[in-house]
GULUM-645816 format. One record per residue (C-alpha): x, y, z; residue number from 0. Coordinates in Angstrom, 1 decimal, padded with zeros to 4 digits, always signed. Example, Ala and Ser with C-alpha at 12.3 -4.5 7.8 and 13.67 -1.06 7.14 Angstrom:
BEGIN
u / v / w / nr
+012.3 / -004.5 / +007.8 / 0
+013.7 / -001.1 / +007.1 / 1
//
This chain:
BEGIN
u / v / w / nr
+023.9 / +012.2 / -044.2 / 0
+020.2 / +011.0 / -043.7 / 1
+020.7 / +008.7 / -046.4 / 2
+023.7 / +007.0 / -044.9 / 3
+022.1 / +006.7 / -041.9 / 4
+018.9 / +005.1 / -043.3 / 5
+021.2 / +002.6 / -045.1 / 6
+023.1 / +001.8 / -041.4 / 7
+019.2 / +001.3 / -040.0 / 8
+018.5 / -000.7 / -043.4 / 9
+021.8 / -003.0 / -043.2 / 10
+021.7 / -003.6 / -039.4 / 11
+018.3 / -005.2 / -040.2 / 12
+019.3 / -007.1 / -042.8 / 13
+021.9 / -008.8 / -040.9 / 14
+019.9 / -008.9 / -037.4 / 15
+016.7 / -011.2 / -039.8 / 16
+019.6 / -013.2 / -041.4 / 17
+021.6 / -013.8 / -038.2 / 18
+018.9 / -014.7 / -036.5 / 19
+016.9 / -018.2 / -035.4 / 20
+014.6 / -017.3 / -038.1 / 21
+016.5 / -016.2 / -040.7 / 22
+018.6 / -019.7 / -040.6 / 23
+015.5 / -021.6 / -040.4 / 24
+014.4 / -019.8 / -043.7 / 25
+018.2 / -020.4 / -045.0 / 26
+017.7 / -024.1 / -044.3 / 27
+014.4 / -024.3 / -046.3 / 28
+016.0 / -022.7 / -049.0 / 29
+018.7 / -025.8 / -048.8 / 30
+016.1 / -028.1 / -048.6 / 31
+014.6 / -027.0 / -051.7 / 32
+017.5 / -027.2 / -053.9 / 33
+017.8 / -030.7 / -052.5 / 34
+015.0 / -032.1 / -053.1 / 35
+015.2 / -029.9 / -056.6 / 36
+018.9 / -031.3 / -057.2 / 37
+019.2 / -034.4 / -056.2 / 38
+016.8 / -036.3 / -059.3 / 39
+018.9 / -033.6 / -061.7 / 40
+022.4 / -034.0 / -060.7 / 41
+023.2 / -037.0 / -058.3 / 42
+020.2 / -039.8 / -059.9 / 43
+022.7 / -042.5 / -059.2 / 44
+022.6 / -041.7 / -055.7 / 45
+019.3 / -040.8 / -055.0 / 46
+018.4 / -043.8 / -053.2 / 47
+021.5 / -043.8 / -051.1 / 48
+021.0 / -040.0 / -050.2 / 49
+017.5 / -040.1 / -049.6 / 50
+018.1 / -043.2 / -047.2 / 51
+020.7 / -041.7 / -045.3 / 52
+017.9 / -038.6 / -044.8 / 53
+015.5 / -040.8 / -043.2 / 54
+017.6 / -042.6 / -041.6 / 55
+019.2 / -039.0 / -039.5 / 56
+015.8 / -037.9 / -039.3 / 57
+014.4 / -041.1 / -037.5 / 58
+017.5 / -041.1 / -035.5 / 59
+016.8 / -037.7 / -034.5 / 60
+013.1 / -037.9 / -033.8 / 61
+014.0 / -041.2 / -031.4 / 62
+016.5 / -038.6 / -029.6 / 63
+014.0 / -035.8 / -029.0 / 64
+011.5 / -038.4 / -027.8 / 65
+013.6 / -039.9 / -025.1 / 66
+015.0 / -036.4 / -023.7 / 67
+013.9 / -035.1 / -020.7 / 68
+012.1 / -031.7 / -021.0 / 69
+008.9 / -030.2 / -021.8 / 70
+006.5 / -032.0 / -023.8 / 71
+005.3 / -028.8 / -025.6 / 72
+008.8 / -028.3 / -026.7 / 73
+009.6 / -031.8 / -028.0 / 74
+006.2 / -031.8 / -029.7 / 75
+007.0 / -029.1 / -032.0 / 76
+010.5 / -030.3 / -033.0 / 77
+009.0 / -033.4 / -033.9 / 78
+006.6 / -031.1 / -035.9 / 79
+009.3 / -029.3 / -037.4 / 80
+011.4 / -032.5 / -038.7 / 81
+008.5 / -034.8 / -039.8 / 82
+007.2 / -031.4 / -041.7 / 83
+010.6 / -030.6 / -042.9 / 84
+012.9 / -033.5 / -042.6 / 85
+016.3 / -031.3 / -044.0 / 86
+015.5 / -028.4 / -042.3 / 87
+014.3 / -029.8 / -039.2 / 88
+016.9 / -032.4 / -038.9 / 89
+020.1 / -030.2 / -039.7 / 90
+018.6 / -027.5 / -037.6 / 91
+017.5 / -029.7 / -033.9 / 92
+021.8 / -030.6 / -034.4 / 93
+023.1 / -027.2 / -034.8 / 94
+020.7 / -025.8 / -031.9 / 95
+021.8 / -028.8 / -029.7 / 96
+025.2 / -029.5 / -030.0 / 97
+026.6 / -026.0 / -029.3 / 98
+030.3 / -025.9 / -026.9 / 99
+029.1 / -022.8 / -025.9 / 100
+026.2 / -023.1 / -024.5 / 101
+028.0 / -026.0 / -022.9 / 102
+030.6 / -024.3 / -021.6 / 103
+028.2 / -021.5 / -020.2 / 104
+026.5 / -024.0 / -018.5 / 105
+029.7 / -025.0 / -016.7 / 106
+031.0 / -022.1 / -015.9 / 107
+027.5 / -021.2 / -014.5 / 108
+027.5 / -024.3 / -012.5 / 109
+031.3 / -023.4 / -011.0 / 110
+030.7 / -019.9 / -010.6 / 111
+027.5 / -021.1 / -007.9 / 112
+029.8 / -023.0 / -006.4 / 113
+032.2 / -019.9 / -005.6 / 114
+029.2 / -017.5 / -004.5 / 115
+027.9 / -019.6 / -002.2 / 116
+029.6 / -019.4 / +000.9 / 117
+028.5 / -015.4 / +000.1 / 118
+024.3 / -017.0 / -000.1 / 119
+024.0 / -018.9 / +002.9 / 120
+020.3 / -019.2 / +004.6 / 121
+020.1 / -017.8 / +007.8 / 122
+018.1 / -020.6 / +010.1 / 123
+016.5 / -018.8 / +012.1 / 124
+014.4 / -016.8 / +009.2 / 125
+013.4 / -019.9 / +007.6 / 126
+012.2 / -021.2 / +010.9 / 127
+010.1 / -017.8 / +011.3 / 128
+009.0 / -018.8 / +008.0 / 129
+007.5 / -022.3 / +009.4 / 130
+005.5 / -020.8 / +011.9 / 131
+004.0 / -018.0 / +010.0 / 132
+002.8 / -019.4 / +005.9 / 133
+004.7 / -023.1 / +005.7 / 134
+004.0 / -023.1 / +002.1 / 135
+005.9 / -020.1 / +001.6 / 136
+008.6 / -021.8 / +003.6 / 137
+008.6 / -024.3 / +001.6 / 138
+009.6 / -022.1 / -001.4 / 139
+012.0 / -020.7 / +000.5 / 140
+013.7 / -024.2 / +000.7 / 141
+013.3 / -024.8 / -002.4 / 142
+014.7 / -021.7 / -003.6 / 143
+017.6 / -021.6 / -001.2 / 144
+018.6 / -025.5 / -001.1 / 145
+018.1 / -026.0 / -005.1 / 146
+019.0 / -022.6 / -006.1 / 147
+021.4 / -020.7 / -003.7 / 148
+018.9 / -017.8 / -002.8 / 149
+018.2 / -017.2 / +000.6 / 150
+015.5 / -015.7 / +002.0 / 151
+016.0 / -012.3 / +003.9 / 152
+014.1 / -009.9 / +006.6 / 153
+015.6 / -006.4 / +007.3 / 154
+014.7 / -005.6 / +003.7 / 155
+012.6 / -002.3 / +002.7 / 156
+010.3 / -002.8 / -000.5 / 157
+009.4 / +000.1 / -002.6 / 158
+007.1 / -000.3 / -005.2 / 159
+006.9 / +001.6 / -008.5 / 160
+003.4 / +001.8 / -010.7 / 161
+005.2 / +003.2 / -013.7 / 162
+008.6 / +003.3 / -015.0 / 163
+008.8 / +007.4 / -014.3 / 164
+008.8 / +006.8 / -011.0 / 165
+011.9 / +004.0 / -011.1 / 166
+013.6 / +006.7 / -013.4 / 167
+013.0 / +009.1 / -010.6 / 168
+014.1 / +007.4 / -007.7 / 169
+017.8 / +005.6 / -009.8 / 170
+018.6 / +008.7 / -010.5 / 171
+018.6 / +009.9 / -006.8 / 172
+020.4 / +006.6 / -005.5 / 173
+023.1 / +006.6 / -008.5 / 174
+023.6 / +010.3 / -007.8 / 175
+024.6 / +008.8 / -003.9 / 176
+026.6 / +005.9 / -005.0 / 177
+030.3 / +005.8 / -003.1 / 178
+031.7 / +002.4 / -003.6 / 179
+030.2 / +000.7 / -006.7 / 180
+027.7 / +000.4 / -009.4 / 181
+026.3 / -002.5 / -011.3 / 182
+023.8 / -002.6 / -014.0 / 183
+022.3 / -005.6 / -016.0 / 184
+019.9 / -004.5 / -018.5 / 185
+018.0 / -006.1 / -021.5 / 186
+017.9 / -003.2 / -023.3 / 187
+019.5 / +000.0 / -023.8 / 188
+018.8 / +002.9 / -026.3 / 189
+020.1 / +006.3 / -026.5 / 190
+017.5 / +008.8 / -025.4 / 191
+016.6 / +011.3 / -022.2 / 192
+016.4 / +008.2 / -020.0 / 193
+019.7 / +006.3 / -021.1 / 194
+021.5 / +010.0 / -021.6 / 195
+020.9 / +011.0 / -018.4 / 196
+021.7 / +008.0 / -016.6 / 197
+025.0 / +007.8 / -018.4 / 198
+026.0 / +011.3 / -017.3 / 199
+025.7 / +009.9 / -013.8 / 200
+027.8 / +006.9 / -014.6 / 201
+030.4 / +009.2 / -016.4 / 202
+030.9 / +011.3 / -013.2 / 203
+031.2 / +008.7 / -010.6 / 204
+033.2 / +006.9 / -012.4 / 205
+035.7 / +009.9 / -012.5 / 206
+035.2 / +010.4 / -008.7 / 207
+036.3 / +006.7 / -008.1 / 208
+033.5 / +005.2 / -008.1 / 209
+033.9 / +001.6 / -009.7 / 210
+031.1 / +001.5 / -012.5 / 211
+030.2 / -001.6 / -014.3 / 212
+027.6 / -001.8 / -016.7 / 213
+026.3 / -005.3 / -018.6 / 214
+023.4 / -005.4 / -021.7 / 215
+022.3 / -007.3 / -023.4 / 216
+024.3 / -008.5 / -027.2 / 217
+020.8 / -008.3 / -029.2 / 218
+021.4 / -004.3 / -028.3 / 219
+024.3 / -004.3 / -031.6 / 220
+021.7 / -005.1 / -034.0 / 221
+019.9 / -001.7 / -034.2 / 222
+020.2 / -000.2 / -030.8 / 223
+024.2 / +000.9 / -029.9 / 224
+027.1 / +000.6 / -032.2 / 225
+028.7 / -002.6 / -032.1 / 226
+031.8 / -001.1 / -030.5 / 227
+030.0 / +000.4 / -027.8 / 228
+031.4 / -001.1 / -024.9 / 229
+034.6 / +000.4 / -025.8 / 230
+033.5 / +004.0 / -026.1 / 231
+032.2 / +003.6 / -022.5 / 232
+035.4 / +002.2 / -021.2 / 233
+036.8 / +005.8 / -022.2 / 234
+034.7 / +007.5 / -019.4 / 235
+036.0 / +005.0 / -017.3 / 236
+032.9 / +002.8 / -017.0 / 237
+033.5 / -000.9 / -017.3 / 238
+031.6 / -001.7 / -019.9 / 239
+031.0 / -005.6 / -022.0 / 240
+027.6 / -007.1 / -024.0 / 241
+025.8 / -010.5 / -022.8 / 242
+025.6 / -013.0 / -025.5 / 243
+027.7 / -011.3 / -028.1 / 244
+026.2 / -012.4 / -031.5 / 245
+028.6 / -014.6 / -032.9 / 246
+026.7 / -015.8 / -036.5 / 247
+026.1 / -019.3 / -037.5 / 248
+028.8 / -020.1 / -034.8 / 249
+026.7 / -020.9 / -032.0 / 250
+022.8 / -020.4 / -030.8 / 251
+023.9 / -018.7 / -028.0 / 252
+022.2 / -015.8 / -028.9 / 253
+018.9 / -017.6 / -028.3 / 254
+019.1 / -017.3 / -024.6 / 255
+019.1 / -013.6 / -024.3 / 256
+020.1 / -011.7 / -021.0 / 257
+016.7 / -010.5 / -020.1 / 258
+017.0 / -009.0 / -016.4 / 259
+017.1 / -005.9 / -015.1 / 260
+019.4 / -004.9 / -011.7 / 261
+020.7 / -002.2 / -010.8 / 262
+022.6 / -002.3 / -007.2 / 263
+024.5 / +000.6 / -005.8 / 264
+026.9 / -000.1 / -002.7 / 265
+025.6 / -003.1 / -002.2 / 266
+023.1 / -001.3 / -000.1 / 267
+020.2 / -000.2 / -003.2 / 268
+018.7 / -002.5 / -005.4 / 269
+016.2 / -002.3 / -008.4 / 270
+014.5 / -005.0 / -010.0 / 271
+011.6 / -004.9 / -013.0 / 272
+010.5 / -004.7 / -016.3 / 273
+011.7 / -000.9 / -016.7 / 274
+014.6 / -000.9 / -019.4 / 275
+016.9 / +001.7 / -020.3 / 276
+014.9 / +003.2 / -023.3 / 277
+012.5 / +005.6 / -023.4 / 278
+009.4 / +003.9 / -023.7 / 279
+010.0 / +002.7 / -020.8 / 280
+009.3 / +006.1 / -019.1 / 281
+006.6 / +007.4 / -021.5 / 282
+009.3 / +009.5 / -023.1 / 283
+008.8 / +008.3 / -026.9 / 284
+005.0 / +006.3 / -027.8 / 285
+005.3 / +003.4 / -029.4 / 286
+002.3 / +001.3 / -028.7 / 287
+000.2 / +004.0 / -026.5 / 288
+000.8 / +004.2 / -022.6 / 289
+003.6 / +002.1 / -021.5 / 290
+002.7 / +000.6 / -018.4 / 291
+005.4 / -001.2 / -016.4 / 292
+006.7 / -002.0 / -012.7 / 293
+009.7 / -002.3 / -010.6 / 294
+010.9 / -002.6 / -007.3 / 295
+013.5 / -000.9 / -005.4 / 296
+015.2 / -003.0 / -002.1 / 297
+017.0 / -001.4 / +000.8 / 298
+018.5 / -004.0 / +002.9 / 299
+019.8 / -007.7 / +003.3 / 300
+018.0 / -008.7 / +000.1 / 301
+020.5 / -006.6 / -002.0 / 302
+023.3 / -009.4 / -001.5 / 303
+021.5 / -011.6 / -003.7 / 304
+021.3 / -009.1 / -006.1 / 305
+024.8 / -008.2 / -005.9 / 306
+025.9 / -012.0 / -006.4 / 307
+023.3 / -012.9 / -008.8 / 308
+024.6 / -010.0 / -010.8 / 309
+028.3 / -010.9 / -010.3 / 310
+027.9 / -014.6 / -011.3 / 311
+026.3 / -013.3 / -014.9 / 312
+029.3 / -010.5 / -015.2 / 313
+031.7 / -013.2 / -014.3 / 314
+030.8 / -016.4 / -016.8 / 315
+033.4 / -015.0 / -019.6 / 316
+036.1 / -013.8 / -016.8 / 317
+039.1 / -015.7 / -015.1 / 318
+040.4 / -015.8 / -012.1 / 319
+038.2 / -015.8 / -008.4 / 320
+036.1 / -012.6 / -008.0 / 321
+036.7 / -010.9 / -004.2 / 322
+032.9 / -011.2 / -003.8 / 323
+033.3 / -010.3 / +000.0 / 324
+034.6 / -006.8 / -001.5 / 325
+031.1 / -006.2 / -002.3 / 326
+028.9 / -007.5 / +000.1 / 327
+027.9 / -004.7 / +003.2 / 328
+026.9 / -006.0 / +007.3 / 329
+023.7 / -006.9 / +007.8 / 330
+021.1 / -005.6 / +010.6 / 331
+021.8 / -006.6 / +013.9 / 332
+018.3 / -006.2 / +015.2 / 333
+015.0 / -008.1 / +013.3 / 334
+012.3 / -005.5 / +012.2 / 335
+009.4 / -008.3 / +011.7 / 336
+007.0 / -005.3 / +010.1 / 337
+008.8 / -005.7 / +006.8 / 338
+008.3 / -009.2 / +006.4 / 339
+010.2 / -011.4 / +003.9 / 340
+012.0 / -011.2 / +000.9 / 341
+013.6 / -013.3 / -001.8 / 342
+015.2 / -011.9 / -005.0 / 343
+015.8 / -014.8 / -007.6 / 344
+017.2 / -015.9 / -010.9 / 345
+016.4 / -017.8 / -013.8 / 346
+019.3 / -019.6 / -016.1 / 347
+018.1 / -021.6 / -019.2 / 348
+021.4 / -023.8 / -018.5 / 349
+020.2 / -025.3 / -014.8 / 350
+017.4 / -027.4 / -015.6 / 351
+015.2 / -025.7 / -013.0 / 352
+012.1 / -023.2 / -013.9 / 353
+012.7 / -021.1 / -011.5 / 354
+010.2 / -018.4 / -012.3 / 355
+007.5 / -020.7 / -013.6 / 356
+007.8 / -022.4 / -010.3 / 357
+007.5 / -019.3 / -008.3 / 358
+004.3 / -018.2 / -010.8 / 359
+002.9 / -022.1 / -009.8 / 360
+003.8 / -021.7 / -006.2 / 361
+001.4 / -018.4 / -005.8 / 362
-001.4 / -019.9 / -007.8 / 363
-001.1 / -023.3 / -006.1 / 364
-001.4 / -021.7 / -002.4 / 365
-003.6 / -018.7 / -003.3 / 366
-007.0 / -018.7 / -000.6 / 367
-008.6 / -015.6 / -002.4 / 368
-006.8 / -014.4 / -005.5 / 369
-004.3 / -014.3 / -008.0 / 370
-004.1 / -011.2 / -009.8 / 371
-001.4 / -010.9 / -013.0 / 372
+000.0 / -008.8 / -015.4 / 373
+002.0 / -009.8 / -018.4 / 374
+002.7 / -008.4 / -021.8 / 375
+002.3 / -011.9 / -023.4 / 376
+000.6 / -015.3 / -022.9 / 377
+002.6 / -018.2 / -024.8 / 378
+001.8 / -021.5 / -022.0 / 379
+002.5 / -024.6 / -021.9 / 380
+000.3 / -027.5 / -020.9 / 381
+000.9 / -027.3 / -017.4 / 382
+000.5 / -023.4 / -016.5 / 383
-002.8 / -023.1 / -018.6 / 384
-003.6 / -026.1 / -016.5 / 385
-002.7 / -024.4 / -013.2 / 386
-004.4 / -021.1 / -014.3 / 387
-007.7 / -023.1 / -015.0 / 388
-007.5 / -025.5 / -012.1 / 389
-007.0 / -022.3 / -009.8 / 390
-009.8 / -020.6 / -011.5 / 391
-012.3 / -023.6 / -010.9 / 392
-011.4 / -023.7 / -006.9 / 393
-012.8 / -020.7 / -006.5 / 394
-010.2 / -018.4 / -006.8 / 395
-009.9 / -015.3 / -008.7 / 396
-008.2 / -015.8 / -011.2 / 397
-007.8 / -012.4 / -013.5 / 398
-005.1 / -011.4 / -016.4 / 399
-004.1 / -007.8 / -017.5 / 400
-003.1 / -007.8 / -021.2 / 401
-001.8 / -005.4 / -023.4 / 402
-005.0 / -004.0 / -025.5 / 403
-002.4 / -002.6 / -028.3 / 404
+000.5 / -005.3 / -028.7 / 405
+004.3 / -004.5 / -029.6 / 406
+004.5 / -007.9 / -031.6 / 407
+001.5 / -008.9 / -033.5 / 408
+002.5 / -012.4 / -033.4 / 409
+002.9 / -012.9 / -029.9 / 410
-000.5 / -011.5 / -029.5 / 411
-002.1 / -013.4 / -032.4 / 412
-000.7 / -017.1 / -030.3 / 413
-002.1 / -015.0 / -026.7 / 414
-005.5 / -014.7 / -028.4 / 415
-005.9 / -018.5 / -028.9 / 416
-005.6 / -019.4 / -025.6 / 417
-008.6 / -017.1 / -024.5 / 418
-011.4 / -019.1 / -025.3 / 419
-010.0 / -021.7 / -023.0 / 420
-009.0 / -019.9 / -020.2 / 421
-012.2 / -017.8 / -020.1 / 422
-014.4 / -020.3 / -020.4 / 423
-012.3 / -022.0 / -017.5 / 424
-013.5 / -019.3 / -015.1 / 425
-009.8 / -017.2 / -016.0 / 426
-010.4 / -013.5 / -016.2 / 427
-008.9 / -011.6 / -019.1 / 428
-008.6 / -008.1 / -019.0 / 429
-006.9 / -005.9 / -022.0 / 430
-005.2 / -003.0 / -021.0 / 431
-006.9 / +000.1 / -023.6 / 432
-004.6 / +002.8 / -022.8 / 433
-001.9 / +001.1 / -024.8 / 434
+000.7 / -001.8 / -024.0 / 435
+001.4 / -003.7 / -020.5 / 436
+005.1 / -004.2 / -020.2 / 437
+004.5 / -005.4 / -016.3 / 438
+005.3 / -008.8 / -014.7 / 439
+003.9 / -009.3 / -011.5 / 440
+001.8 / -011.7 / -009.6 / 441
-000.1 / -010.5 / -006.6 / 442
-002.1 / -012.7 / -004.4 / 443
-004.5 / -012.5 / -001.1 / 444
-002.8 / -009.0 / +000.3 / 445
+000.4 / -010.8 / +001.6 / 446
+002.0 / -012.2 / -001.3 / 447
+003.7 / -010.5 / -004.7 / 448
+006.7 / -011.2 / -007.1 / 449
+007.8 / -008.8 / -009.2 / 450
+010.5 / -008.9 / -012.0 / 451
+011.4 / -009.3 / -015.7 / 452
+009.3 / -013.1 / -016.6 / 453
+006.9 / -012.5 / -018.6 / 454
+004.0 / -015.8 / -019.1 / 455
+005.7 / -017.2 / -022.6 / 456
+008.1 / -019.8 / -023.1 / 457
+010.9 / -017.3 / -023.8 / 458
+011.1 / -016.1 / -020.4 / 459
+010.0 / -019.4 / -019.0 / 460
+012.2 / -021.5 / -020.6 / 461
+015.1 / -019.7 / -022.8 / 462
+016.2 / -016.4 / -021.2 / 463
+018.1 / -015.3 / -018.2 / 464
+015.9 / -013.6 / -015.8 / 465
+015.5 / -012.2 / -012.3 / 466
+012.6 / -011.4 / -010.0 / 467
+011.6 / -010.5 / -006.4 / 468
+009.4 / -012.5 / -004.2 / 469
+008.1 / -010.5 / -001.6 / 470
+005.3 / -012.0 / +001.4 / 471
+004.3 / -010.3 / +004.6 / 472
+005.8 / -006.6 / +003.6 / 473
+003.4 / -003.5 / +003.4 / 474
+004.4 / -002.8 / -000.5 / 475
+002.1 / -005.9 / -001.4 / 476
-000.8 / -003.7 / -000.8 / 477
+000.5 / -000.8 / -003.1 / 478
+001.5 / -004.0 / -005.9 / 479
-002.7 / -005.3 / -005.6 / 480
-003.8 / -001.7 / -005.8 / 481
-001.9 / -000.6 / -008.5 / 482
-003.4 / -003.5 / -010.2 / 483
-006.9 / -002.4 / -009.4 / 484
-006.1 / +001.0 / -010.6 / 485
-004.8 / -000.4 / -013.8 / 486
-007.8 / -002.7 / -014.0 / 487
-010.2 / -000.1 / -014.3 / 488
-008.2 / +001.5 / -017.2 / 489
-009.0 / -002.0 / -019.1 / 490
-011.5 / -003.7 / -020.9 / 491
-012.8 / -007.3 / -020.4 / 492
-012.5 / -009.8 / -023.1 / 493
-015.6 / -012.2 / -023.0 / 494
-015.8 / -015.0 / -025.6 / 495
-017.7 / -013.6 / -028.5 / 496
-015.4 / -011.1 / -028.8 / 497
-013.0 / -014.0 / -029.0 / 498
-014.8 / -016.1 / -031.6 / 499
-015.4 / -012.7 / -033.7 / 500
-012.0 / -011.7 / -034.4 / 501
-010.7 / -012.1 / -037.4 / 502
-010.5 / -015.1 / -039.5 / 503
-006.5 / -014.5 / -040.7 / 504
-005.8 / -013.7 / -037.2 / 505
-007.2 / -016.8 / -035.8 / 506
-005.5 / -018.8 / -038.7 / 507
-002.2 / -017.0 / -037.7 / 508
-002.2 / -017.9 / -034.3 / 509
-003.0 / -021.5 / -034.8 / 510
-000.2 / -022.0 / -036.8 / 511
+002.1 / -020.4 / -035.0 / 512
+000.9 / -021.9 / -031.3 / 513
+002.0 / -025.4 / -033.2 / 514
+005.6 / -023.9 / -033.2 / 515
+005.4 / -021.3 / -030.3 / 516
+008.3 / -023.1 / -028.2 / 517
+010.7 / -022.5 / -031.1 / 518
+009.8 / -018.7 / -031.3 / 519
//
């Protein structure tokens, strides 16, 4: 039996490295080779033809990656890729860019906005409270709620959680209260005492009429949940699908993973975060030493967004019009100014708007005092490290908490060559010794905080779908800056010997792969 199950473990990786973006890049270089290897054995008389018609796509294509619009750090390294690896490069920039599905995700993104937002509309008169109190936050506001469809609320308790016990804690009360509905979105999910337990809970309300859906992540069927596991949940009554099913070689769909985390209950309770449904996450299995991570609950107005935001994802691969009014609940009649504002947000690769990146520039652009951050990886383009310096040299302080032991050695081998330059740039970088920062937040000068599931790498910038929580003028700000402090005296500071000391593989590593971190 432990032998068959080591094979199942074995096989699911197998197929999870050659299904994936890297395993068809390494597929393609293996083409390439027998090309380049076949073509002067077996086809001389048409060498010249077939070696013209090579250039002659891979100029084409280079001309088409300059002229799109986009980043600059991500057109740079597919120009890297083709010129390096004309073949591979070439054949690969077509199939990631000329996908109908991600097309028609896009669309049916795009339509399903237009439904939800009579459901999102800005209420005037907080926006105008807005102007009178921090302008530049009201001018986020705008730009989140004109652009984007995400108002800004008041009415809206915060509650702030330092560690993902204390979210497990408090979901399990509010699930254990839940009358109408229940919707989940997660990244992750793993069998455990975290994932168990919560299930129980779904099992039983869904049996007391309770309607129960529940949304992860597709990556999940590699080596996390049986492939069939939605089904097995639709037994208990729970309805149950995967985001960005892994469809192989079909479509690169897969590369923009579902990477939030919501939970709302009744339309009334609302969690946002970093916190996934594994144990890990809750310091229930060690992985990588203490797993330090944040969420947020919200009691209020605010949870509308989440509601929609969640119902818009669930919705993409459904037909029909959803009875979104079903779902939303009345809002306060009277203003309680003490809990300030509130904005929950989401990110789509498919809109052509960074929505978290522009809320991470917004707080370091407007910052008087500080700007305080955790993140479990640092992957930037040209114009956050820019930001981050610029910030740093206006006086502002500027620090970063790290993980101190990573969960991808990689990742942390392309974070560690940006340290030089952002230390030397007056950025502070702290690295976190107890063991691995899973956190995302921003905190700045007492009043202002976002919280959510964006980490600082192009990934979560630029390729996933994510959600977060901007929060300004609400008591929980405070708890978000002194949880940081608490956590900063748990780290260590990283100063620029220690930098130029590490290890010469290590450095060599991370150069390379920074040249191609935007295709990672």
């Amino acid at each position: 039996m432990k032998e068959q199950s080591t094979k199942a473990v074995a096989k699911k990786k197998f197929f999870k490295m050659v299904f994936s973006r890297a395993g068809i890049f390494v597929i393609l270089i293996l083409v390439q080779m027998l090309i380049f290897l076949g073509i002067p054995y077996y086809l001389k008389e048409y060498a010249t033809f077939i070696y013209s018609v090579m250039s002659l796509m891979e100029i084409i294509v280079l001309v088409y990656i300059i002229n799109t619009e986009g980043n600059p750090a991500f057109k740079l390294s597919w120009i890297l890729c083709v010129m390096a690896v004309p073949v591979v490069g070439t054949i690969f920039y077509i199939y990631v860019h000329l996908q109908l599905e991600t097309r028609f995700v896009q669309n049916r993104l795009a339509a399903l906005r237009m439904e939800t937002e009579p459901y999102m509309d800005q209420d005037q008169k907080i926006t105008d409270a807005l102007w009178e109190g921090k302008s530049a936050n009201a001018q986020l506001s705008y730009y989140l709620s004109h652009q984007l469809g995400f108002p800004t609320y008041r009415n809206t308790e915060a509650e702030y959680f330092p560690v993902g016990e204390a979210k497990f804690a408090s979901m399990i009360k509010e699930l254990e209260k839940a009358e109408k509905f229940i919707f989940m979105e997660y990244f992750i999910v793993e069998e455990g005492i975290m994932w168990n337990t919560i299930l129980e809970i779904l099992k039983r309300k869904a049996a007391e009429g309770v309607e129960v859906r529940f949304m992860y992540d597709g990556m999940c069927a590699f080596d996390l949940l049986p492939y069939s596991y939605p089904k097995k949940l639709q037994k208990y009554g729970i309805n149950c699908k995967m985001s960005n099913k892994i469809r192989p070689f079909v479509s690169t769909i897969q590369n923009n993973r579902d990477h939030r985390k919501i939970c709302v209950i009744d339309g009334q309770v609302g969690y946002v975060g970093g916190v996934n449904l594994a144990d890990e996450y809750i310091n229930e299995k060690e992985r990588f030493g203490h797993w330090k991570d944040t969420a947020v609950l919200l009691r209020g107005d605010a949870v509308q967004s989440l509601t929609m935001i969640f119902l818009q994802m669930w919705d993409v691969d459904m037909r029909g019009v959803e009875p979104y009014g079903k779902y939303l609940t009345k809002k306060a009649d009277t203003l309680n100014e003490k809990l300030g504002y509130v904005i929950p947000y989401a990110d789509s690769p498919f809109d052509h708007e960074n929505v978290g990146e522009e809320v991470y520039f917004h707080i370091l652009n407007h910052a008087k005092k500080y700007v305080h951050i955790m993140t479990p990886y640092l992957i930037l383009d040209n114009e956050m490290l820019t930001t981050l310096i610029r910030a740093a040299k206006s006086g502002i302080e500027v620090i970063i908490i790290m993980p101190h032991i990573p969960d991808k050695w990689y990742a942390f081998a392309v974070a560690k060559t940006y340290y030089k330059e952002l230390i030397e740039g007056g950025v502070q970088i702290y690295e976190y010794t107890p063991g691995f920062v899973h956190a995302k937040i921003f905190v700045s000068d007492d009043d202002t905080a976002t919280v959510g599931s964006i980490n600082l790498d192009f990934r979560s910038l630029y390729l996933h779908f994510e959600n977060g929580v901007f929060i300004y003028d609400n008591p929980e700000v405070q708890k978000v800056e002194d949880d940081f402090q608490n956590t900063l005296a748990k780290c260590h500071k990283v100063t620029v010997t220690e930098v130029r000391n590490r290890g010469i593989l290590m450095k060599m590593a991370g150069q390379v792969l920074r040249l191609v971190a935007p295709l990672m």
